[in-house]
Backbone bond lengths (Angstrom), bond angles and torsions (degrees), N, CA, C in turn:
res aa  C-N    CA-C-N  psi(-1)  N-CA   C-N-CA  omega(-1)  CA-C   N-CA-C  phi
1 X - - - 1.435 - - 1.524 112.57 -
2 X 1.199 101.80 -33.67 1.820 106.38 168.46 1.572 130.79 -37.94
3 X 1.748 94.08 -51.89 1.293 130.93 166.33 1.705 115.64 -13.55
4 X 1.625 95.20 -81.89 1.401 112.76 177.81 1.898 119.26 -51.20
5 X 1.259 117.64 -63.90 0.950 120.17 161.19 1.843 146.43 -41.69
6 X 1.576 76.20 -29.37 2.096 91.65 162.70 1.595 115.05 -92.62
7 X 1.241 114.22 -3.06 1.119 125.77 143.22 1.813 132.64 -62.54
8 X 1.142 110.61 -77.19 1.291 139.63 179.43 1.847 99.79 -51.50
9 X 1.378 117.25 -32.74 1.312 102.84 -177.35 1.777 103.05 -94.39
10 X 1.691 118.75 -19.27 1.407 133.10 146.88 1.708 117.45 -14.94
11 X 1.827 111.06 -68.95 1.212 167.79 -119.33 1.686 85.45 -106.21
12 X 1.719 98.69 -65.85 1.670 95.16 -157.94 1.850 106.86 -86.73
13 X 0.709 90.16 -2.16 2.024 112.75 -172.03 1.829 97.87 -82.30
14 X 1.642 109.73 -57.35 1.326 102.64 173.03 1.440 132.49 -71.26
15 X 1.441 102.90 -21.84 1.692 127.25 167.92 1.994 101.56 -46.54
16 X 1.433 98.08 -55.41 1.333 120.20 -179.12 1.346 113.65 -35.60
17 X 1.296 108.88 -69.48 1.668 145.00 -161.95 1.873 84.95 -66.40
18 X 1.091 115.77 -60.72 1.066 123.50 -162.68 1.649 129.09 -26.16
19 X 1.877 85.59 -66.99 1.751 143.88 -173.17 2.122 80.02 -69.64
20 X 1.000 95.88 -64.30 1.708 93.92 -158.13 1.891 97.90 -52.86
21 X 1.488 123.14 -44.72 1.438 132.02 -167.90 1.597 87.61 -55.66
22 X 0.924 116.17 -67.95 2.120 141.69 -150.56 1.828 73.15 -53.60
23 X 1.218 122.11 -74.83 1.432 114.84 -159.19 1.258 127.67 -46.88
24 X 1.463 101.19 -63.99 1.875 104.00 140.76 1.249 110.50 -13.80
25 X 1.159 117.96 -128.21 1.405 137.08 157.47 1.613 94.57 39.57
26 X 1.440 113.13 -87.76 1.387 116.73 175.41 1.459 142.10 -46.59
27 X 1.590 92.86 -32.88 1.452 96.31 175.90 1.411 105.72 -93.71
28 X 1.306 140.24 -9.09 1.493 115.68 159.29 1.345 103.31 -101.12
29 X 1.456 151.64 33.93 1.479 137.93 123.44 1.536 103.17 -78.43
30 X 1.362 118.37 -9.35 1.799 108.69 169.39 1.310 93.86 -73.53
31 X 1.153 129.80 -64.33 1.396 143.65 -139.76 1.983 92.93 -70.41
32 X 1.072 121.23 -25.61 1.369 131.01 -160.55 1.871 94.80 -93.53
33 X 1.150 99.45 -46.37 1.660 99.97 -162.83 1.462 89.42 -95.06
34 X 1.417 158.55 -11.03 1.821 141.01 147.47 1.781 94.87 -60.04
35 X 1.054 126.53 -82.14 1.372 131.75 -169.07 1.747 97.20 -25.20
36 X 1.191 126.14 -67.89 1.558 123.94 -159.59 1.672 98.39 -68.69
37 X 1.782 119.52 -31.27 1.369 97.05 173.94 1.223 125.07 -78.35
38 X 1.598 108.52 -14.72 1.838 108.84 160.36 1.228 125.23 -47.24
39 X 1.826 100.46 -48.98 1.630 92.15 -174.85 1.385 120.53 -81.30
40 X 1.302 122.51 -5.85 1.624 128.72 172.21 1.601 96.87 -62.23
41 X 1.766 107.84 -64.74 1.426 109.41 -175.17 1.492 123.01 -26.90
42 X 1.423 88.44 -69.60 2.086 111.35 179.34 1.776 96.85 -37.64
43 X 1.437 113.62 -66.12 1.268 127.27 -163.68 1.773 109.33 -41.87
44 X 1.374 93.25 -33.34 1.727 94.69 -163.31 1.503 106.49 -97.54
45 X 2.002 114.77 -39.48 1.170 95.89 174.65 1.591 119.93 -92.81
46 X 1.283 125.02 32.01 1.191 126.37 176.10 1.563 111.47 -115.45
47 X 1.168 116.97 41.85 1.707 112.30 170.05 1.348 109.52 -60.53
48 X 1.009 118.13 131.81 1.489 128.13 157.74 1.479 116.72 -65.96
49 X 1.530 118.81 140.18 1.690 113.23 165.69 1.258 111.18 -81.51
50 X 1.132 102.31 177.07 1.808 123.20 -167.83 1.438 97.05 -66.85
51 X 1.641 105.94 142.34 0.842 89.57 167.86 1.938 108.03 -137.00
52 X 1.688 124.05 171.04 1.314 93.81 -171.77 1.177 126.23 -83.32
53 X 1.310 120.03 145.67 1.675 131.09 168.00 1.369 121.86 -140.11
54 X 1.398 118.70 168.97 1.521 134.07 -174.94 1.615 90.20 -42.71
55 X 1.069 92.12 143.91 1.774 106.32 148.68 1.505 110.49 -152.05
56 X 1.306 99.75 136.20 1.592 104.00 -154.51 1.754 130.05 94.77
57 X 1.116 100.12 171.80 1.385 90.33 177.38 1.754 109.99 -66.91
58 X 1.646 98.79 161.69 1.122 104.00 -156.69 1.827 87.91 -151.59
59 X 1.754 106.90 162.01 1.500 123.91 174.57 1.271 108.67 -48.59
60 X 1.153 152.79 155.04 1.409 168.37 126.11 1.386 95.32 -25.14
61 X 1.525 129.59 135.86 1.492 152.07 166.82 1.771 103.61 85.32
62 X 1.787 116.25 7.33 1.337 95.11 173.89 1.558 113.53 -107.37
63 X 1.568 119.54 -170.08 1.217 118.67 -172.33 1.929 92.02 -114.10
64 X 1.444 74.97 153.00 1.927 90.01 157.54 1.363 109.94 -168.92
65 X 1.156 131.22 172.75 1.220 130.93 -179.68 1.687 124.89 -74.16
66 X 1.281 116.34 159.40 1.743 99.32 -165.26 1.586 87.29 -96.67
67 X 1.262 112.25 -45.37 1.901 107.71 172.34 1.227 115.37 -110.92
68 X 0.640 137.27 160.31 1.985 139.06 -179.28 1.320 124.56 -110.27
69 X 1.044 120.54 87.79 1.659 108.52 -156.58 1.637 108.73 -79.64
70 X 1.034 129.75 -10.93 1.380 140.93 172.53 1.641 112.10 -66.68
């Protein structure tokens, strides 16, 4: 009669382990998928304005933009 029961507490122990992994599991793909919609957010409402640069040819060693979106 022992038998059955050293089983069943076997049974409910891995049920345990199981439920606790799966939850995990979920809460850092939560934790993974808020974080990546933050950085979309940030990404989109943080445009920068124009700012000035060369247009046209320009001195050797400076910067300007390759397209100008302004």
């Amino acid at each position: 009669m022992s038998a059955p029961s050293v089983t069943h507490d076997s049974t409910m122990r891995q049920s345990g382990t199981r439920r606790l992994l799966i939850g995990a599991a979920v809460v850092i793909v939560g934790v993974l998928l808020v974080a990546n919609a933050h950085l979309v957010y940030v990404a989109f409402s943080s445009q920068p304005d124009c700012v000035t640069h060369l247009k046209g040819g320009g001195e050797p060693g400076t910067f300007r933009a390759a397209k100008s979106a302004c």
